[in-house]
C-alpha positions in Angstrom: -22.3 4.1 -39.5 -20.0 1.2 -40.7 -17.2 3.5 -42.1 -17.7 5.2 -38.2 -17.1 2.0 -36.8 -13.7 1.1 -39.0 -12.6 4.8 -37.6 -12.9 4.3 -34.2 -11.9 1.0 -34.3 -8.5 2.4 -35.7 -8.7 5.2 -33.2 -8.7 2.4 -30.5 -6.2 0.2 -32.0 -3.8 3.1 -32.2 -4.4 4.3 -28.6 -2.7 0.7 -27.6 0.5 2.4 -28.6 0.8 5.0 -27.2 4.1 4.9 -25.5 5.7 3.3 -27.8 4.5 6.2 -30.2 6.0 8.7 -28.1 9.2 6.7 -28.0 10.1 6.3 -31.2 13.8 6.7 -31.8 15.6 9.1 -33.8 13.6 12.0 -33.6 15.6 14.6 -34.1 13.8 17.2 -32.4 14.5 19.9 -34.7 11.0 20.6 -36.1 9.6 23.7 -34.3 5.7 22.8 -32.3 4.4 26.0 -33.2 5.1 26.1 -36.8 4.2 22.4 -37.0 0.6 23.6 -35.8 0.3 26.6 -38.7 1.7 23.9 -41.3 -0.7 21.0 -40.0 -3.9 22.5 -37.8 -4.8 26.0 -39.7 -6.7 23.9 -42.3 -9.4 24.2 -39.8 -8.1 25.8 -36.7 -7.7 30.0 -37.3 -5.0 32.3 -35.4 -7.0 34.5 -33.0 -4.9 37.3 -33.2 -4.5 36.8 -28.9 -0.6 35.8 -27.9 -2.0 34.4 -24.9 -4.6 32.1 -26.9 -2.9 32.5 -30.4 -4.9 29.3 -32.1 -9.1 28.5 -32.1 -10.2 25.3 -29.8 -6.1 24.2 -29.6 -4.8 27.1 -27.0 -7.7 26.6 -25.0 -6.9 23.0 -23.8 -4.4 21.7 -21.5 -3.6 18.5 -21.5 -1.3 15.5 -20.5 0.8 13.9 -23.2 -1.4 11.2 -23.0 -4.1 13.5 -23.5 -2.6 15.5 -26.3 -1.9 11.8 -28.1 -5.2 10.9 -28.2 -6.5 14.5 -29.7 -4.2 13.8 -32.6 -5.4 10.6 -33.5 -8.7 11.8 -33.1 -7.5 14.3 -35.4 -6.0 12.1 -38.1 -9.0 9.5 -38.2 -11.5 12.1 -38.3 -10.5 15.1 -39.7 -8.1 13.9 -42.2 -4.9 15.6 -39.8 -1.6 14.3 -42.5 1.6 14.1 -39.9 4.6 11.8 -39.8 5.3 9.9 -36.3 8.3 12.4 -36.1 5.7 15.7 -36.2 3.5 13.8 -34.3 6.4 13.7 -31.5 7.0 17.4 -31.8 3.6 17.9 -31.4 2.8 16.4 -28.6 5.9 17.3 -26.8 5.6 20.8 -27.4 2.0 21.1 -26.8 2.7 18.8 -23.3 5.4 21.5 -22.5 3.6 24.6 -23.2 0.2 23.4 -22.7 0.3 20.3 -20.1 -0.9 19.8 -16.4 1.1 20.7 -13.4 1.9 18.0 -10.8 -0.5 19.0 -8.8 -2.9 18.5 -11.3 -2.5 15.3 -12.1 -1.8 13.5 -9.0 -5.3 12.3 -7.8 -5.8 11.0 -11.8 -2.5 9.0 -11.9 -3.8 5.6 -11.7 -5.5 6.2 -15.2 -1.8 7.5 -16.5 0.2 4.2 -15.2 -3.2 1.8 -16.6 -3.4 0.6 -12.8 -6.0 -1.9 -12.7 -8.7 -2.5 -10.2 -9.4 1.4 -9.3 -12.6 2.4 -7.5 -13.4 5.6 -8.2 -15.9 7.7 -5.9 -17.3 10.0 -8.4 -18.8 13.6 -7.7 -22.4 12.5 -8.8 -23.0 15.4 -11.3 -20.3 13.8 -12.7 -20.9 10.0 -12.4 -24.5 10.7 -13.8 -23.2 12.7 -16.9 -20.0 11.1 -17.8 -18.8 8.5 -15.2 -21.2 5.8 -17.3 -18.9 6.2 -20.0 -15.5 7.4 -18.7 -13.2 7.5 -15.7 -13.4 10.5 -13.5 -9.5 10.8 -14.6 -10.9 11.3 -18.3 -11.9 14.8 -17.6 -9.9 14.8 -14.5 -6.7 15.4 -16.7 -8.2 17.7 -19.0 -8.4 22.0 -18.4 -10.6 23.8 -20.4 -12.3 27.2 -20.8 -16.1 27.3 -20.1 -16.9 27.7 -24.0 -14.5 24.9 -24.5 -16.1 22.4 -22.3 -19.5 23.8 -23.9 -17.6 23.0 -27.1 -16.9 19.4 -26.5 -20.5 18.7 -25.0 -21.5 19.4 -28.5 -18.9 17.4 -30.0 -20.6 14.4 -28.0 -23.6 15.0 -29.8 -22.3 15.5 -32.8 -19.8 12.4 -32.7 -22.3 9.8 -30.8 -25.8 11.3 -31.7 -28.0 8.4 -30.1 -26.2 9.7 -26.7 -29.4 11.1 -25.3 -30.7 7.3 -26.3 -28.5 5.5 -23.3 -29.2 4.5 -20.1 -29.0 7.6 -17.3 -29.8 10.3 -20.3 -33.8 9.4 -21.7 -34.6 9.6 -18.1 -33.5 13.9 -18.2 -32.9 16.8 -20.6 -29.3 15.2 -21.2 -28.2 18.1 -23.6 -29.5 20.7 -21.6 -27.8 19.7 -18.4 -24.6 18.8 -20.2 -23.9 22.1 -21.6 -26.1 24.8 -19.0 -24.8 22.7 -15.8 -22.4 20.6 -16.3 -20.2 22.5 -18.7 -20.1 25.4 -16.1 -19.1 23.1 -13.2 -16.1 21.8 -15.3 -15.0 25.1 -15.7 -14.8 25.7 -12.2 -13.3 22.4 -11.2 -11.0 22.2 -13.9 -10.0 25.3 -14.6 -7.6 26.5 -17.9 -6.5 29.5 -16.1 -5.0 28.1 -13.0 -2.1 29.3 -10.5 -0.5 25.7 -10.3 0.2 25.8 -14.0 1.3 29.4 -14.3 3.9 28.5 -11.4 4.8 25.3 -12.7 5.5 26.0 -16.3 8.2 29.2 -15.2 9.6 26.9 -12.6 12.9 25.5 -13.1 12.6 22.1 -14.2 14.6 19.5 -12.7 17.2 17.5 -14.6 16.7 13.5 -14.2 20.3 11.9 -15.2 22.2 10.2 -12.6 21.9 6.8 -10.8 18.5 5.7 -9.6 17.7 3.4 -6.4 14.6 1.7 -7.4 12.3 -0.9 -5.5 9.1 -2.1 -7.0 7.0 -5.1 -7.7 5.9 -7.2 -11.1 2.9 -10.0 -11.0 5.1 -13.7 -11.9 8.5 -12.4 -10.6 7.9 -10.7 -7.3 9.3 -8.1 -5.7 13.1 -6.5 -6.9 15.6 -3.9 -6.6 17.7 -2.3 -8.9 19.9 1.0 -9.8 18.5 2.3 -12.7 20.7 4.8 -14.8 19.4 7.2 -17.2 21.7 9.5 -19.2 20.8 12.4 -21.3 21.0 12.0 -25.1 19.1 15.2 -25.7 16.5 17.7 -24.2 14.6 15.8 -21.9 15.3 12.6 -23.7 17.9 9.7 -21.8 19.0 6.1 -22.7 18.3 3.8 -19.7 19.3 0.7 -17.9 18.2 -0.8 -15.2 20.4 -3.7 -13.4 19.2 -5.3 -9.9 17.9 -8.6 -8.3 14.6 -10.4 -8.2 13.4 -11.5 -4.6 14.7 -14.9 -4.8 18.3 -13.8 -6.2 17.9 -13.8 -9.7 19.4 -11.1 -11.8 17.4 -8.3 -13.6 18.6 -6.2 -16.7 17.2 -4.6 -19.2 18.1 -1.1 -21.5 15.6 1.1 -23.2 14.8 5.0 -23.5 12.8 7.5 -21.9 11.2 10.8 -22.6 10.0 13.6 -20.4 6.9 15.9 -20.5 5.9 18.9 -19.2 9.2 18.9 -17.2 7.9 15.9 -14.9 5.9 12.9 -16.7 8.3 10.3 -17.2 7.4 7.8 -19.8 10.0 4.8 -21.3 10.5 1.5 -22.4 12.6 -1.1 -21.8 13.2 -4.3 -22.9 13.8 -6.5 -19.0 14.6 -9.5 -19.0 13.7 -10.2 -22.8 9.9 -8.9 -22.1 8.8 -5.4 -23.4 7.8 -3.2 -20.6 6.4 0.3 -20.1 7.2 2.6 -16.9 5.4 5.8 -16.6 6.2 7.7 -13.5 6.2 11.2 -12.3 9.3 13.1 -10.8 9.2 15.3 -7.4 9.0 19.0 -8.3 12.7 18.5 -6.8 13.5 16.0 -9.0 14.8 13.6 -5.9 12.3 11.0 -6.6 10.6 9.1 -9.4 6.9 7.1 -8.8 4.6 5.4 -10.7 4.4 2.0 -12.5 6.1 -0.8 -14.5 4.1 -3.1 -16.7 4.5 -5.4 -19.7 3.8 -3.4 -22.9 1.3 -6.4 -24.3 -0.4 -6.7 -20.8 -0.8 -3.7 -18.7 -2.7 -5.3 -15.5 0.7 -7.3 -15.7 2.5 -4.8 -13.6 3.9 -3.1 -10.5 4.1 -0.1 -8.5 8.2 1.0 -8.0 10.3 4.0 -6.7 13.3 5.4 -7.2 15.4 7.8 -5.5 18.5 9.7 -6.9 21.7 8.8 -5.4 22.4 6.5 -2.4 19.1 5.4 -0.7 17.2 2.9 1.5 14.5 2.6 -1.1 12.1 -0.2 1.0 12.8 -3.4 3.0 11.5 -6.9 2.3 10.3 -8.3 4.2 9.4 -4.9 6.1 8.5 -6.5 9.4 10.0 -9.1 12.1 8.8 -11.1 14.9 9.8 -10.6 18.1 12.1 -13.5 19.3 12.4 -14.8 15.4 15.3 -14.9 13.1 14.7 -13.4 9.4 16.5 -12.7 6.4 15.9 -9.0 5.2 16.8 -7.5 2.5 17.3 -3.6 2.0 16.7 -2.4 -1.5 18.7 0.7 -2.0 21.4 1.8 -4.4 25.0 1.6 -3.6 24.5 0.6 0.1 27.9 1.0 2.1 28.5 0.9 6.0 27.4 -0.7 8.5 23.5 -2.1 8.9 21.2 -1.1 12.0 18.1 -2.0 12.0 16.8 -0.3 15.4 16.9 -1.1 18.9 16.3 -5.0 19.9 17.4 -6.0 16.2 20.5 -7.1 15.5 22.1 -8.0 12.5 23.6 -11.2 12.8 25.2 -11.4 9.3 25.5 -9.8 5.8 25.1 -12.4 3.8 25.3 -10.3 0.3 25.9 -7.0 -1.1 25.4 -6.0 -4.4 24.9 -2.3 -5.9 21.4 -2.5 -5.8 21.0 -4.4 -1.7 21.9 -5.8 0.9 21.0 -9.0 2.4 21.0 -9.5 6.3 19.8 -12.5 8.6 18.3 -10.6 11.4 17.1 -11.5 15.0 14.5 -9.7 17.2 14.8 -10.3 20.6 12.2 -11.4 22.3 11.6 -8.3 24.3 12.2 -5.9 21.3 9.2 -3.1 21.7 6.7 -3.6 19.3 6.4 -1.1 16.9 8.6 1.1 13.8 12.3 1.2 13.7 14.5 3.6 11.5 17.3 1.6 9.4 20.8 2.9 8.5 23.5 1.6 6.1 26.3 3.7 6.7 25.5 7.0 6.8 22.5 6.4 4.7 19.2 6.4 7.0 15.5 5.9 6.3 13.3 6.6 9.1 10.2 4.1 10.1 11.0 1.1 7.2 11.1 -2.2 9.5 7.9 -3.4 12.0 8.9 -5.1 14.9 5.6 -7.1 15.9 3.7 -10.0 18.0 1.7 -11.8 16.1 -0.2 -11.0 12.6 -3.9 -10.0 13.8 -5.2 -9.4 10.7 -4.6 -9.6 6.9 -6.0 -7.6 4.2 -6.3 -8.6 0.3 -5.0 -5.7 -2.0 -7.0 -5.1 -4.3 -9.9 -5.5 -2.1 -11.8 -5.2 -5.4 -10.7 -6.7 -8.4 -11.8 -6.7 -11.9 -10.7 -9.8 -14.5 -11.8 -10.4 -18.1 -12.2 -13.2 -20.1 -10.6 -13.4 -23.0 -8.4 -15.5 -25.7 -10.4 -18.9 -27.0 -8.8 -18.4 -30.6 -10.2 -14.9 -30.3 -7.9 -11.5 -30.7 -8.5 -10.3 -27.3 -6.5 -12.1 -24.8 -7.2 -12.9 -21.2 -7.1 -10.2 -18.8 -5.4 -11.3 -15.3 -5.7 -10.1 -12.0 -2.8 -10.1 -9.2 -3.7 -10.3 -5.9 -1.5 -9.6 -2.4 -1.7 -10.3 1.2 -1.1 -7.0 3.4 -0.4 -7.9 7.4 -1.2 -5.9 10.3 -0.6 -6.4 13.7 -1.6 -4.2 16.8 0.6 -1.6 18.3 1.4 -1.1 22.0 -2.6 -0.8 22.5 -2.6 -4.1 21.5 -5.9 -3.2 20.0 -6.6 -3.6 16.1 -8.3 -0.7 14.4 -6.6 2.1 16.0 -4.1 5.1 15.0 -0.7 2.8 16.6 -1.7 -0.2 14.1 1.2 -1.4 12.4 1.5 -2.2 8.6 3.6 -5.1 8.2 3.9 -5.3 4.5 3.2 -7.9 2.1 3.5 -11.6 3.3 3.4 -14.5 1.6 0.1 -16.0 1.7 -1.8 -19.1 0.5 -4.6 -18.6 -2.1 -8.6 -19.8 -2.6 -11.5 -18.7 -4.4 -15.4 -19.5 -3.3 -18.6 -18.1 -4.5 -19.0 -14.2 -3.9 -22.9 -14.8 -3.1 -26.1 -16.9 -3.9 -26.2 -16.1 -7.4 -22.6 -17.3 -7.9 -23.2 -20.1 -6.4 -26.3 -21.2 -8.2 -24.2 -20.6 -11.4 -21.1 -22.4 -10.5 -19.0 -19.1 -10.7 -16.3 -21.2 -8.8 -16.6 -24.2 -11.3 -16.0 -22.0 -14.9 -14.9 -18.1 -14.0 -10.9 -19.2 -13.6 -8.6 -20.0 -11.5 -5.6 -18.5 -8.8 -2.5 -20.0 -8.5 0.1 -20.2 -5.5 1.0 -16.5 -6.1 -2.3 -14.7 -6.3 -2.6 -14.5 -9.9 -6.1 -14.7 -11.0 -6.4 -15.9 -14.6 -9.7 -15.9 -16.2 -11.8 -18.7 -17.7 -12.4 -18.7 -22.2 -14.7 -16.2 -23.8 -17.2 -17.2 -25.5 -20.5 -19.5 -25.1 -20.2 -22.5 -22.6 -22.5 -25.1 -23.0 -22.2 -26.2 -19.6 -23.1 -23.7 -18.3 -26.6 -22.6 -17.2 -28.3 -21.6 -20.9 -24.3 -21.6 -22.8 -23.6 -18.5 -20.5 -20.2 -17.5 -20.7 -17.5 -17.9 -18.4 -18.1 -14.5 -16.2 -18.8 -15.1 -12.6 -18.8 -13.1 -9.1 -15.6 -14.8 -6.4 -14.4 -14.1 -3.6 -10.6 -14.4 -3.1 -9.3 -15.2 -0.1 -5.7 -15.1 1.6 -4.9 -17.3 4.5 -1.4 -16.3 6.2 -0.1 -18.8 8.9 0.3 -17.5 12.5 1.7 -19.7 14.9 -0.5 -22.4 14.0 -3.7 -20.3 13.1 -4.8 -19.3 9.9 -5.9 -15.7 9.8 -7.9 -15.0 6.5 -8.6 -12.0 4.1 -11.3 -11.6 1.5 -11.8 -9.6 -1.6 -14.2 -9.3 -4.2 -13.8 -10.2 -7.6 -15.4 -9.6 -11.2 -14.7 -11.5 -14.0 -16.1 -9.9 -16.8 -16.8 -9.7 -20.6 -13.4 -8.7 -23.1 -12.5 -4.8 -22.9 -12.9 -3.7 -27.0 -12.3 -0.3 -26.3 -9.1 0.3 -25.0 -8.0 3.5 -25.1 -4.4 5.4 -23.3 -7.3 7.6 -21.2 -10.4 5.2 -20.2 
C-alpha cells in the first residue's frame, strides 16, 4: 500500500505540470506518433491486425490532450512506460490529433480544461451515484470509449482502488455489477468512440491561428485589460506569442511565451506577463475567427480570468458596458487596432477621445437624459459590434458571480498553499417593462462594488465562521484562514467555515445588495489536470 501511495502521489505531483509539460521548447517534432507507440506501448499493448483500431485498449480511446497526458503518466508510474519529455510530446500530440475530441465534444466540459473554479455541476444521477463522488462529470465527460473499453476501465477501478465497493454510495448496492452491466453501457451510448462530430472534424480543414489577436479578459489583483496578442508560427501548430495591452487603470501589460495546438483547435500556452508565469488554454472557432477560454497564474490556477480574442480589427467588449441616462462616463473599448470615428448609439455622445492605443480606446461619454433605455451597437470606424453598451435607469438588482464559491485553507508552514476565491458584482437594471425578472432585462456588466462577509446560517454562526474562516478585501478577493488545528476554536477545529458574501453597489443613495454562498474547506491533495 505504501509504495501505492509514493506512486500516486508522483502521479499527482506530475499532473500539476501539465502545460508546462506540453510546452517544452525545442521539440523538434521529428519523431513519428505511431512508431513511437510500437517502440514504447507494444511491451504490453498488441497490434490487432484492424487499420481502423490497429493497437489493443490505445485505438479504442479518444481523448483530449489533457486526457491523453494523464494516461501516460499513469503509464510511466504504473506500468514502468520509459519516454523522454520529447516522445512524451509526440505522443500526446499525435494521439490528440488522430485520436482527440471534436469541438463539439468538449464544449459543455471546458470549465474542467481551463481549471475554472467554483463550477456546479448538475450531474445525470446514474452518473453522480457511480462516479460523480469521486470525479467531475467532465472526467468522463471528455473521454470516448467503446462499450468493452468502458467495461475495461470499470475493472481497472477495481483492480487499482480495490476497497472501492468499501465507500460511501457503493456498500449500500452491487457496486461492481451496476458499474460494468449498467453503467458501462450507458457511457457507451453517451459517449460514444464512433461518433459523426469526430469523423467530420478530424477531415475538416483546420484553421491556421497566426496573425494579430484583439483580446479582452479579466485577472483577480489587476482587473480587467485589453491587449493585441500576436502569435506567429514557428512550426506545425506550434507559435511564439506576445501579448501587449493596458490594465483598467492604465497600466501597461506585456508579456512573451509559446503556444501549442491540439487536435486542430485546443489552444494551450504560456507566458511570462508581467513577470508572473501564466497559463491560457482556449479553444478556437471551427473558423478560426475567435479564441475563448482562460488565463491563470501557473502556481495558482483559481488566480485567473476568462478572455477573448478575435482575429484582426475588433470591438472585443466595453468597460464599463453600461451608462446612466443623464450621467457622464468614461468608457473604454477594448479592441485591436481601433481607427475611425466612435458611436456609441442613439442619445450617447462621445464627448472626447481621450486615448488611443493599439489595443483601446478611451472615451468620456454622456447619455442624455432622455436616451431610451436599453442595448446600443458601437462602431469605431468601420468596425461595428452590435448590442455591447446598456443605456439604463437605475441598478435594480445585483448579482454575486460565483453565486457559489469554494475556498481552501491552506499554507501555515505547510506545502499546500492557500486556495483564494474571487468574487464580482454583476448589475441589472429593467428594460422598457420596467419590470425585473423578465426577457427585456438588461445586463449591465460588472460594477464596482463594496465587499462583506456574515455567517451563512446557525451553525456558522455558533462556530464563529465569520471570526476564523478568512477574510475579503476591497476587490472581492476571498483569502482563506491557516490550516491546521485552532485552539480557539470550538474543540481546536480548523479554520473551515460556511459565509455568505455579499456585494453592496451604490444607487443614488441606496445600497442594493447581492449574496453568495461560500465554502471554505480543507487543502485539495489531489490535484490532478482532469478533476
Amino acid at each position: 500500500m505504501n509504495n501505492n501511495k509514493s506512486k500516486y502521489a508522483l502521479l499527482n505531483a506530475s499532473a500539476l505540470a501539465l502545460v508546462g509539460t506540453m510546452l517544452t521548447p525545442g521539440a523538434t517534432w521529428a519523431m513519428d506518433g505511431n512508431e513511437l507507440i510500437k517502440e514504447k506501448c507494444l511491451a504490453c499493448h498488441t497490434q490487432t491486425g484492424n487499420p481502423e483500431q490497429p493497437y489493443s485498449r490505445i485505438s479504442e480511446q479518444r481523448k483530449t490532450p489533457e486526457g491523453w497526458q494523464m494516461t501516460l503518466q499513469r503509464m510511466e508510474h504504473l506500468h514502468g512506460l520509459q519516454a523522454t519529455a520529447e516522445e512524451k510530446q509526440v505522443l500526446i500530440k499525435y494521439l490528440s490529433d488522430t485520436q482527440g475530441l471534436a469541438p463539439s465534444e468538449t464544449a459543455d466540459y471546458r470549465y474542467v480544461l481551463e481549471q475554472k473554479p467554483n463550477i456546479v455541476e448538475d450531474a445525470d444521477p446514474a452518473y453522480a451515484e457511480m462516479c460523480g463522488r469521486c470525479h467531475s462529470n467532465a472526467r468522463f465527460g471528455l473521454q470516448r470509449r467503446t462499450e468493452g473499453e468502458w467495461k475495461e476501465l470499470v475493472a481497472t477501478h477495481m483492480a487499482v482502488h480495490p476497497t472501492l465497493e468499501l465507500h460511501a454510495l457503493s456498500r449500500d448496492r452491487r457496486w461492481y455489477d451496476i458499474a460494468l452491466n449498467e453503467t458501462a453501457p450507458k457511457l457507451a451510448m453517451d459517449y460514444a468512440f464512433d461518433d459523426t462530430a469526430w469523423a467530420q472534424w478530424e477531415k475538416a480543414a483546420k484553421p491556421s491561428l497566426t496573425g494579430s489577436w484583439s483580446v479582452a479578459g479579466f485577472m483577480p489583483e489587476k482587473g480587467e485589460y485589453s491587449a493585441v496578442l500576436t502569435a506567429a508560427q514557428t512550426s506545425k501548430d506550434n507559435y511564439s506569442v506576445t501579448m501587449v495591452g493596458h490594465y483598467a487603470d492604465g497600466s501597461k501589460l506585456s508579456g512573451t511565451g509559446s503556444a501549442k495546438v491540439f487536435s486542430g483547435f485546443e489552444w494551450r500556452a504560456g507566458l511570462t506577463l508581467d513577470g508572473v508565469r501564466v497559463r491560457q488554454v482556449m479553444a478556437a472557432s471551427e473558423d478560426g475567427a475567435t479564441l475563448t477560454g482562460r488565463m491563470y497564474q501557473s502556481a495558482h490556477d483559481e488566480m485567473g480570468g476568462e478572455l477573448k480574442a478575435i482575429n484582426g480589427s475588433a470591438i472585443v467588449t466595453l468597460s464599463p458596458a453600461a451608462i446612466k441616462q443623464g450621467e457622464q462616463t468614461q468608457i473604454t473599448i477594448k479592441g485591436g487596432y481601433l481607427e475611425g470615428t466612435v458611436k456609441l448609439g442613439k442619445g450617447v455622445q462621445v464627448m472626447k477621445v481621450l486615448s488611443r492605443d493599439a489595443d483601446r480606446v478611451v472615451v468620456l461619454a454622456k447619455a442624455s437624459a432622455s436616451a431610451a433605455v436599453g442595448m446600443r451597437d458601437v462602431t469605431v470606424g468601420s468596425t461595428k459590434a452590435q448590442a455591447q453598451l446598456a443605456v439604463y435607469d437605475k441598478v435594480a438588482a445585483v448579482q454575486v458571480s460565483p453565486m457559489q464559491g469554494l475556498a481552501r485553507i491552506g499554507g501555515n508552514g505547510g506545502k499546500i498553499p492557500k486556495v483564494k476565491s474571487t468574487f464580482r458584482a454583476m448589475a441589472f437594471a429593467t428594460g422598457a417593462d420596467g419590470k425585473l425578472g423578465t426577457d427585456d432585462d438588461l445586463n449591465l456588466g460588472y460594477m464596482p462594488a463594496s465587499w462583506s462577509l456574515k455567517p451563512q446560517n446557525e451553525v456558522a454562526k455558533e462556530d464563529k465562521d465569520l471570526e476564523f474562516a478568512g477574510t475579503i478585501n476591497s476587490q472581492g478577493i476571498f483569502t482563506p484562514g491557516d490550516t491546521g488545528l485552532n485552539p480557539k476554536r470550538r474543540m481546536s477545529a480548523n479554520n473551515v467555515g460556511m459565509l455568505t458574501v455579499v456585494a453592496t453597489v451604490n444607487e443614488a443613495g441606496k445600497a442594493i445588495e447581492g449574496e453568495a454562498d461560500l465554502l471554505v474547506a480543507v487543502p485539495i491533495y489531489i490535484k490532478r489536470a482532469i478533476q
